[in-house]
C-alpha positions as CSV (number, residue, x, y, z in Angstrom):
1,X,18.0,0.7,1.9
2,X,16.3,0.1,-1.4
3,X,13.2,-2.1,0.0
4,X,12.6,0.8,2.9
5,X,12.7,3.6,0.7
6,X,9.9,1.5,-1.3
7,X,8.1,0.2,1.6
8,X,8.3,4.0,2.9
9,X,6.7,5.3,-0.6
10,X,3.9,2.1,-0.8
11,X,2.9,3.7,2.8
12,X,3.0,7.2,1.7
13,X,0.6,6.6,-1.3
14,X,-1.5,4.3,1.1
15,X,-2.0,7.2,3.4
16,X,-2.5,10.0,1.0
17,X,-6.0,10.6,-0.5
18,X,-6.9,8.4,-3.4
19,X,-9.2,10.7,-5.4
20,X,-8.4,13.8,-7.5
21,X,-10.7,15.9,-5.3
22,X,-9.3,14.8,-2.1
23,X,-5.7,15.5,-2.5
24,X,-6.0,19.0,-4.2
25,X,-8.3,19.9,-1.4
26,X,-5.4,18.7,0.7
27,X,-2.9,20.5,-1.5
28,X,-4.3,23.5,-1.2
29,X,-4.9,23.5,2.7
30,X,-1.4,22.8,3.1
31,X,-0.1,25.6,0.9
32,X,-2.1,27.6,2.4
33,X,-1.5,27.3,5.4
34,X,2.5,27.2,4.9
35,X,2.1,30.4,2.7
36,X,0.3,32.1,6.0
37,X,2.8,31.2,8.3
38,X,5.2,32.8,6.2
39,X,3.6,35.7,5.3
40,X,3.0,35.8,9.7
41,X,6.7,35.6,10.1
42,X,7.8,37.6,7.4
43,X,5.5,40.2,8.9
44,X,6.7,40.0,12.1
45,X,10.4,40.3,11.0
46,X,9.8,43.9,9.6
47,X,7.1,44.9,12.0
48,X,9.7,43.9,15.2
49,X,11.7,46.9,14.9
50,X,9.6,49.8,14.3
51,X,7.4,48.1,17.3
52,X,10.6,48.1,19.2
53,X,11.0,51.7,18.6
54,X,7.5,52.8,19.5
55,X,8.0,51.0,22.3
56,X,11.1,53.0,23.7
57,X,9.6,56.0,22.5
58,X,6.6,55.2,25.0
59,X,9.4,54.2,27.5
60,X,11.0,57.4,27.3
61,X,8.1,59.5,27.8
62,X,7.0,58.0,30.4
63,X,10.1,58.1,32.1
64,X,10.7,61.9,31.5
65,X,7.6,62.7,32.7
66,X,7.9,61.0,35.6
67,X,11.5,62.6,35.9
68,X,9.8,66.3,35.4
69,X,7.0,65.5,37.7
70,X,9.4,64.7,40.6
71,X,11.5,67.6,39.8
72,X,8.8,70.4,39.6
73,X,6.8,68.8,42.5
74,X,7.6,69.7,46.3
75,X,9.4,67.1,48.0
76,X,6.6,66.6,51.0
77,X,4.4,66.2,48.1
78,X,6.4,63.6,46.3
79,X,5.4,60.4,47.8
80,X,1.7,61.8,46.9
81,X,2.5,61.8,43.5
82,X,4.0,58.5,43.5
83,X,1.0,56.9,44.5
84,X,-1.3,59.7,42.0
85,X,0.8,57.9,39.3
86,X,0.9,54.3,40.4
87,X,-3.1,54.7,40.9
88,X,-4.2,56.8,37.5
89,X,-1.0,55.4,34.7
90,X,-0.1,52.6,36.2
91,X,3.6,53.6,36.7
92,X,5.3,52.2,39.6
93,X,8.7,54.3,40.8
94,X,10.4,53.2,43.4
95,X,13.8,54.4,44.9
96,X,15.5,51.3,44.8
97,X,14.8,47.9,44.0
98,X,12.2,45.5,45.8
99,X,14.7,42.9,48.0
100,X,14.7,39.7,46.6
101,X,13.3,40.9,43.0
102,X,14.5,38.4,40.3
103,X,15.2,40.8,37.1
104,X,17.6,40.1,34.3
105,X,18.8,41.5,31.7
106,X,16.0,41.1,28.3
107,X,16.9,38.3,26.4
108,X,14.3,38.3,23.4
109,X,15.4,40.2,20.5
110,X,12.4,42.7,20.6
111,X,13.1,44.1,24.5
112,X,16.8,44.0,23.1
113,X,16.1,46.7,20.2
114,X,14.0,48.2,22.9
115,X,16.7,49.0,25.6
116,X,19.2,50.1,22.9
117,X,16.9,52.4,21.7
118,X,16.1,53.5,25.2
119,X,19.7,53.9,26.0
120,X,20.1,55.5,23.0
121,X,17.8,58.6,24.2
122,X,18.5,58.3,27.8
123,X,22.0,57.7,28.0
124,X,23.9,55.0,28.0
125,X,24.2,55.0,32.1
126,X,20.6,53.6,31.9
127,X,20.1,50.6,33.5
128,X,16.9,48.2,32.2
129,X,15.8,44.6,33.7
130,X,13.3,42.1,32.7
131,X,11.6,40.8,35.4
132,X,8.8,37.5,34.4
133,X,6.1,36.7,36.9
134,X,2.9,34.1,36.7
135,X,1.2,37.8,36.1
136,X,3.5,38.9,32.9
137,X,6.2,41.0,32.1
138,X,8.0,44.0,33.8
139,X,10.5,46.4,32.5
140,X,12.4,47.6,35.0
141,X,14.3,51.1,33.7
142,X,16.6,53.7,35.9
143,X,16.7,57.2,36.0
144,X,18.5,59.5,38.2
145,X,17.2,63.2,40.0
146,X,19.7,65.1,41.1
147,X,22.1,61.8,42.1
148,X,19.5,59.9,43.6
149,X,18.9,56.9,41.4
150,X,15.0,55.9,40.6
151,X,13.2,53.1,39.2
152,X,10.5,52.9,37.4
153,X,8.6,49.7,36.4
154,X,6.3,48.9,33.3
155,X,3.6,46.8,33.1
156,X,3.4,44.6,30.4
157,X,0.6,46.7,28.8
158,X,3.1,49.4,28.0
159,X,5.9,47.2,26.8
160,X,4.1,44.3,24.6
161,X,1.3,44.1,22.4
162,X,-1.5,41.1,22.6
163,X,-0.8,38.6,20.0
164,X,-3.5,39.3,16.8
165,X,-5.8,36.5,17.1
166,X,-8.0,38.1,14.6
167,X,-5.7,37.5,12.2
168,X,-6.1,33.8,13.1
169,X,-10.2,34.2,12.1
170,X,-9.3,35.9,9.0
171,X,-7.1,33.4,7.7
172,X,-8.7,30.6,8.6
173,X,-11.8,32.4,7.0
174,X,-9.6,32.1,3.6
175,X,-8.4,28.8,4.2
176,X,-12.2,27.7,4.0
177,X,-12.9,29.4,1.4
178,X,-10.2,28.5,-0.6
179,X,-10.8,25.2,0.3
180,X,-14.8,25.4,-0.8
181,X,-13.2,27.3,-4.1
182,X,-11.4,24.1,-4.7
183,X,-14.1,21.8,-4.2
184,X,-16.2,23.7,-6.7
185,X,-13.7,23.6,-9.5
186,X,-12.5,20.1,-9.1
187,X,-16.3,18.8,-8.9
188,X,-16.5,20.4,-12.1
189,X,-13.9,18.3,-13.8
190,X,-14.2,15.3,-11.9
191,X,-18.0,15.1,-13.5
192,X,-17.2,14.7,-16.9
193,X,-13.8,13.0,-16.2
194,X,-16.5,10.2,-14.5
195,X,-19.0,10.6,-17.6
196,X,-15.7,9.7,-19.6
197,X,-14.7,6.6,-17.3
198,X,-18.7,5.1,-17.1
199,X,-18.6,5.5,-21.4
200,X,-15.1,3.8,-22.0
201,X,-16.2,0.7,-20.0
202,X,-19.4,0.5,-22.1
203,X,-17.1,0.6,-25.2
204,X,-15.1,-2.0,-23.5
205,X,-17.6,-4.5,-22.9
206,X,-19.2,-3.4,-26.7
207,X,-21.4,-0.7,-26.3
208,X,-21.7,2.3,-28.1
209,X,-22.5,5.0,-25.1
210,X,-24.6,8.3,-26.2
211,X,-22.6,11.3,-26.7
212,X,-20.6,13.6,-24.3
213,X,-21.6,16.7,-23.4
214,X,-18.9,19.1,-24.6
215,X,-19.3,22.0,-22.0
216,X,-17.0,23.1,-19.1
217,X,-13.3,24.0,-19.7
218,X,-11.5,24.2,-22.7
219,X,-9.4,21.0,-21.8
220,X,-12.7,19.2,-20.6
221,X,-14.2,20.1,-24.0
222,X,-11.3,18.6,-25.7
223,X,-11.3,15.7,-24.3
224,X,-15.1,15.3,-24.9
225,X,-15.0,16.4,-28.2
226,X,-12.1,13.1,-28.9
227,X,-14.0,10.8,-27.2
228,X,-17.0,11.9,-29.0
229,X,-15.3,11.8,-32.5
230,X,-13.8,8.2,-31.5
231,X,-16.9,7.0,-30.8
232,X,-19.5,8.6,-34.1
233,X,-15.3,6.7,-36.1
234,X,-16.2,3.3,-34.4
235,X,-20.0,3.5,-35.0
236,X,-18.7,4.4,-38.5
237,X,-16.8,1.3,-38.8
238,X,-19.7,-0.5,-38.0
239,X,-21.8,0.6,-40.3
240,X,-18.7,-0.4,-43.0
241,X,-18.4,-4.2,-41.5
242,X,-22.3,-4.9,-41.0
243,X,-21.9,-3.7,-45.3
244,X,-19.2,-5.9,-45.8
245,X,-20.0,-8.6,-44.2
246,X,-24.1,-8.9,-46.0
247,X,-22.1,-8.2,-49.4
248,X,-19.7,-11.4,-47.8
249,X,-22.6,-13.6,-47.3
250,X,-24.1,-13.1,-50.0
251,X,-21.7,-12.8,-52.5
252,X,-20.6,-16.8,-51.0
253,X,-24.2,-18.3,-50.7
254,X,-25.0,-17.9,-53.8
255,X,-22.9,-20.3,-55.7
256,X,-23.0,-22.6,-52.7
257,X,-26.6,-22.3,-53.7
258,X,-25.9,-23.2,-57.3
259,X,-23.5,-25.9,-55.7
260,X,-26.6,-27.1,-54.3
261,X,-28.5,-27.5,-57.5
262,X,-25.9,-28.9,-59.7
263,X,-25.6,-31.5,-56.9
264,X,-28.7,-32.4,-57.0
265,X,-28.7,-32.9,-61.1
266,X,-25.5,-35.0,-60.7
267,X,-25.8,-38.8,-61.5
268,X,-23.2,-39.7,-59.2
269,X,-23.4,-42.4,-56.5
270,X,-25.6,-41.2,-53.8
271,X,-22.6,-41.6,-51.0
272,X,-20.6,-39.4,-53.4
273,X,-23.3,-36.9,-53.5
274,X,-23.9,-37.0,-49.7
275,X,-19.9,-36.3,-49.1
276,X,-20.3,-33.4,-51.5
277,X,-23.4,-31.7,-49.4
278,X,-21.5,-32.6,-46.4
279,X,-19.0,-30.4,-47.3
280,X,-20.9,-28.3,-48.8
281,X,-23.0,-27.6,-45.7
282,X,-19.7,-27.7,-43.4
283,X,-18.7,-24.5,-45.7
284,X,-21.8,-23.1,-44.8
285,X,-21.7,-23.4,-41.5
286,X,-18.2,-22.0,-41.4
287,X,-19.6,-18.8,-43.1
288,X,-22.5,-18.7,-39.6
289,X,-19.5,-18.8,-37.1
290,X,-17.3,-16.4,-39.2
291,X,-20.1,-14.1,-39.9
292,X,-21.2,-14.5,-36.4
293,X,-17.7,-14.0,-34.8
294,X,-17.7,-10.5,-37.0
295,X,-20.9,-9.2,-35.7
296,X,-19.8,-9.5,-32.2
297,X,-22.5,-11.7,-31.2
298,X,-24.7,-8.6,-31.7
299,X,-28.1,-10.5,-32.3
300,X,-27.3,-13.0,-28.8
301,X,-28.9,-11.7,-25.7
302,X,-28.2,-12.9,-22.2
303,X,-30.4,-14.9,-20.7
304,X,-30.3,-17.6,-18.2
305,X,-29.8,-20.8,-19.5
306,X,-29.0,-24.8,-19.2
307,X,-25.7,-25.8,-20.6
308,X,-26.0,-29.2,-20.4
309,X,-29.5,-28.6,-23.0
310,X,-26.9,-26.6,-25.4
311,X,-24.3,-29.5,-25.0
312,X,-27.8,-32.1,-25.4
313,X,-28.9,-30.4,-28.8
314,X,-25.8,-30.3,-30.1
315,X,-25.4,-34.0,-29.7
316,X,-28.4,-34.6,-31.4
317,X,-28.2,-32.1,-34.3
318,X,-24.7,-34.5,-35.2
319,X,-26.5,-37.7,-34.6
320,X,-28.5,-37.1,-37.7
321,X,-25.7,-37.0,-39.6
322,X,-24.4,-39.8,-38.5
323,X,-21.7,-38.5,-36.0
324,X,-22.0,-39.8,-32.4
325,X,-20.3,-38.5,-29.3
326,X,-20.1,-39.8,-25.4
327,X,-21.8,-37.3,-22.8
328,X,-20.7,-36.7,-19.5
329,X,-22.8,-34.5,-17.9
330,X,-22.6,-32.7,-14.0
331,X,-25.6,-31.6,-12.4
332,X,-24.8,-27.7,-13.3
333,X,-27.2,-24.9,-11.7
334,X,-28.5,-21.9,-14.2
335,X,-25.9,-19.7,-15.7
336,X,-26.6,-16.2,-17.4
337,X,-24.8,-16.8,-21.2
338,X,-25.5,-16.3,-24.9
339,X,-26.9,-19.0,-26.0
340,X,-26.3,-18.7,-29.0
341,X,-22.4,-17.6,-28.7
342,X,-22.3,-20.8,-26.6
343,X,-23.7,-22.8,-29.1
344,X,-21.3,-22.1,-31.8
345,X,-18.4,-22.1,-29.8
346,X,-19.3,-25.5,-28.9
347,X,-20.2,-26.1,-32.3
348,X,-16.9,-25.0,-33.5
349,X,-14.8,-27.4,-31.1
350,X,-16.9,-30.3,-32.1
351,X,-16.0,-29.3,-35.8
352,X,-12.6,-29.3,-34.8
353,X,-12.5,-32.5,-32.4
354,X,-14.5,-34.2,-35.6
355,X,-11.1,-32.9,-38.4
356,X,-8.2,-33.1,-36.5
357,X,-9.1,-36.1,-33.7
358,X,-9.6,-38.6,-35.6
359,X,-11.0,-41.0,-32.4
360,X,-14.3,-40.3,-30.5
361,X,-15.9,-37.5,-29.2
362,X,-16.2,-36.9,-25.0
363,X,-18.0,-33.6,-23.8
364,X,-17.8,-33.6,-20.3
365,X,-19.4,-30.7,-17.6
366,X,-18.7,-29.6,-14.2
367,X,-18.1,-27.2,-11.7
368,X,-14.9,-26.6,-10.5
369,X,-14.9,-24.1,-7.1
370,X,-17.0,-21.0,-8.5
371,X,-16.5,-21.9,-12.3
372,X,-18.3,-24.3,-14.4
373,X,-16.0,-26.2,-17.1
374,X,-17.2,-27.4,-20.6
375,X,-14.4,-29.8,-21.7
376,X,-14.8,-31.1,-25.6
């Protein structure tokens, strides 16, 4: 039960819109559109029985002044009338019942309220059918002269009212709108929400992106005016470490310099001296990569590049030293890099191969599926 309520909510979130814009656009249809079809039924629960009652009221007109007409008008004349009425009102009164007429008793609760309400004025001795043809709806209702019962039947002009399809256009007309409403005011957010998204992955890969604009809503603003403020903190910080970091270098190169000269006076065997500028020069170089590491690699450019010319120079720049190492080399094609990052990275695990290895030195290349692999 657990995994297909889970698969059930994976599909759900498949299916529903991914982006902001999209589901409140949905969102907003849908409410819409419920809250209409309530408001429709709603409507139509408190308009159903004052309808019903204008109904009968129209009923019983008609039927007493039918009733009057046949009572005031000569009987030879009375068929005349009949037809006067069925021809001009559209009132059909017949003396009894067509043979083989289908009518039953209403069974919707409008024509319901209807007949007790006609009933109600009539008499309760009133008879009323229902009788449903391809053509509509009749309403059958009796009425008696002088003991002689009558029927008269209503079309269903007189007895029902055409369903409102104007109020379809109108609310479909707010629907769009609504819907164009809610376009407008998520566009607006989703604008600087994307500003925001495009200048967090430009910090991320470090890049200091230009400010924000701080318009639109008071949230928006916010949230604009914070990134904005994050971003003047970090350029801030900066500013600090690029100070810290010149007072660094040059608050250590200058006794290595003085290192340098006292060396050089020193009367010491000349291996002796050699292992001292060694080391001094290994502390030096230390001071590049940590210095270098700090900045961020802020003064290396991509470019495209050969690694196995990095890996080459490198090899060459120890050989004069004394320090010799075994190449292995793959044909590799051009690769965007920092060069320079490269170099002291390679640098550094040669310095590190060189302390703690203790044997020789193997750098080997090559490409392995999509990926080219330096091994030291």
């Amino acid at each position: 039960m657990a995994n297909s309520a889970t698969s059930a909510r994976q599909l759900l979130a498949e299916l529903l819109p991914q982006s902001l814009l999209a589901r409140t656009v949905l969102l907003i249809a849908l409410l819409l559109t419920v809250s209409q079809f309530a408001w429709f039924q709603i409507l139509r629960m408190f308009e159903r029985e004052p309808r019903a009652r204008q109904v009968a009221v129209q009923v019983v007109s008609t039927v007493n002044l039918t009733r009057a007409a046949l009572l005031t008008a000569e009987p030879s004349k009375r068929r005349e009338l009949l037809l006067d009425l069925s021809e001009r009102e559209g009132v059909r009164v017949y003396t009894d019942m067509p043979d083989g007429m289908a009518a039953t008793p209403p069974d919707s609760e409008f024509l319901q309220l209807t007949v007790n309400a006609v009933r109600a004025e009539l008499g309760a001795e009133t008879r009323v059918l229902m009788q449903r043809t391809d053509e509509g709806t009749t309403l059958w209702v009796s009425f008696s002269i002088e003991g002689d019962e009558y029927w008269i039947a209503l079309s269903r002009a007189r007895t029902e009212r055409a369903f409102p399809t104007q109020w379809l256009s109108w609310s479909a007309l707010v629907l769009l709108f609504s819907i164009l409403g809610a376009y407008l005011i998520v566009s607006r957010i989703n604008r600087p929400l994307r500003q925001l998204t495009d200048a967090a992955v430009r910090i991320g890969k470090g890049e200091l992106p230009p400010a924000l604009a701080e318009t639109g809503p008071n949230e928006i603003r916010a949230v604009s005016r914070g990134f904005n403020q994050m971003t003047d903190d970090l350029k801030r910080l900066d500013a600090d470490r690029a100070l810290l970091l010149a007072g660094v270098s040059h608050d250590l190169r200058t006794p290595l310099s003085r290192l340098r000269l006292e060396l050089e006076m020193l009367k010491e065997s000349e291996s002796l001296k050699a292992g001292m500028a060694q080391d001094i020069d290994e502390i030096d170089a230390i001071i590049d990569q940590f210095l270098a590491f700090a900045r961020g690699d802020a003064e290396s450019t991509e470019a495209t590049a050969d690694l196995n010319a990095i890996v080459r120079a490198v090899r060459e720049r120890y050989a004069r030293i004394g320090k010799t190492m075994v190449l292995d080399l793959a044909d590799l094609p051009p690769l965007a890099l920092k060069p320079l990052a490269i170099q002291r990275l390679l640098v550094n695990l040669v310095e590190n191969a060189l302390r703690h290895g203790g044997g020789r030195i193997e750098i080997r290349s090559g490409v392995d599926r999509e990926k080219v692999i330096l091994r030291v």
